[in-house]
Structures are given as C-alpha cells and as structure tokens.
N, C-alpha and C positions, 0 to 999 in steps of 0.2 A: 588460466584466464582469471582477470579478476571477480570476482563479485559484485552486484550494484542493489540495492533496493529502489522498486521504484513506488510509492507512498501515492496512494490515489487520496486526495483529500475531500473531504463530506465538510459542506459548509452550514453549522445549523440554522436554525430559522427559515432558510430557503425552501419556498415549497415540493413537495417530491414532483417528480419530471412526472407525465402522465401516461398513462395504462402502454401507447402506443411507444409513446415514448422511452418506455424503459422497457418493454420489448425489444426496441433495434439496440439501444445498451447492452442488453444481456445478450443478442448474439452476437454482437461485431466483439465482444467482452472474449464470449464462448471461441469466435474465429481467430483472437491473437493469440488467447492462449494455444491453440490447437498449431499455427505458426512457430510461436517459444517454441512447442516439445519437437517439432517437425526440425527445425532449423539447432536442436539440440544447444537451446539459450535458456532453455527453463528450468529451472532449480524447484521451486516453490511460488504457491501463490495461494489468496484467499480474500474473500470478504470479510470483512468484521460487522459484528452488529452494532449500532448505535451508541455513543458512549454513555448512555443514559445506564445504562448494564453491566459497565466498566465497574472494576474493584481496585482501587490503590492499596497496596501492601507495604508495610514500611517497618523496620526494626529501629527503637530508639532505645537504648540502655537495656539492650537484650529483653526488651516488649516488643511484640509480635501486634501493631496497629493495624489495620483496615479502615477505611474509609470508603462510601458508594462515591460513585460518578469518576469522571475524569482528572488528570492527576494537576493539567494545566486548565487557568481560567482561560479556557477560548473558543470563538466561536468557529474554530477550524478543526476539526477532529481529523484520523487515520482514517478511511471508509473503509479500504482493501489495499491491497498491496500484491509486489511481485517480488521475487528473489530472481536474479537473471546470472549470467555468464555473460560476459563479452572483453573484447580485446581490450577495449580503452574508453573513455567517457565519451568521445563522439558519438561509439554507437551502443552504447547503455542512453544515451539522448535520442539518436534516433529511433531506439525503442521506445521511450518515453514519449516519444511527439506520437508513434501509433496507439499507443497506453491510453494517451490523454483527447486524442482521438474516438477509443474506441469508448471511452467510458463518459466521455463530455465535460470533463472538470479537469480540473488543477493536478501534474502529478509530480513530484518531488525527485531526483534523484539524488541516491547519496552511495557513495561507496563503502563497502566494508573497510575494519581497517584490514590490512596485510598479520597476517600471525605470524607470531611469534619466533626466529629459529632455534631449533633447541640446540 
C-alpha cells in the first residue's frame, strides 16, 4: 500500500479555539487515531509545537548554519501531522476529510514518493 502524509495546518495570528473547544479537538483527534491503528491505516503521527521553536539547519560551503523560527516566510505553518497506509488517493482523502474533521482546520495530503528498485 502506498504511503500519504496527511499535514494538519496551524494558521498563525488566529486566535487559539477555546478551553471547550479544544477539548472536543483533542478527543475526536484521540478517536481517529484510535480508528487509523484499529483499521491498520496508521503508520505514524504527532503534533508539533508552534514554529516559533522551530530551528533551520542548513550547510553552505561545508558551514554548519542555524537559524531560529521557521524556514518559509508564512503564515501557515505544519501544526501535526499523519503517516497513513492506503490503497490509493481517494481514500488517503477520505481520511483527510475525517482528519480535518476531527481537528477543525485545513489538512494537506501528499503522497510519498515510490522507492527506489534496487
């Protein structure tokens, strides 16, 4: 089966959803994942913390650079993400439509590529 990420996106400046609010988030959050490993779709998954925390790493002429915050200027960051299993993009999507669902924002998907044959 292929692979898909599915990219939950954190929009900044938007204010945080409230106390009740991100209570029902985090269990209908807690219920898909528990679906993924149930239905043997879940590979990986996780939240990320705010890109304010974020570190770019970069090698120029064999210098080892750093820089704080995020690597692109925008106001759309990664918030969390999924690693899934499925047959084909229809339903790495209709995962995504429960995803974005269960989390109340915007969520990306994009396929791995295919590796390599040796």
């Amino acid at each position: 089966m292929k692979q898909y990420l599915l990219s939950v996106h954190y929009i900044e400046g938007q204010p945080p959803p409230a106390r009740d609010v991100m209570a029902k988030i985090y269990k209908d959050v807690n219920t898909l994942n528990e679906e993924l490993r149930t239905t043997g779709t879940w590979v990986f998954g996780g939240g990320l913390h705010t890109p304010d925390v974020a570190t770019v790493v970069r090698v120029k002429d064999g210098e080892v650079l750093t820089t704080d915050g995020p690597f692109a200027e925008t106001k759309e960051h990664i918030g969390g993400f999924w690693v899934i299993k499925a047959p084909d993009l229809d339903a790495a999507l209709a995962w995504a439509a429960k995803a974005s669902t269960a989390c109340a924002g915007p969520v990306e998907v994009r396929p791995f590529q295919e590796e390599a044959a040796d």
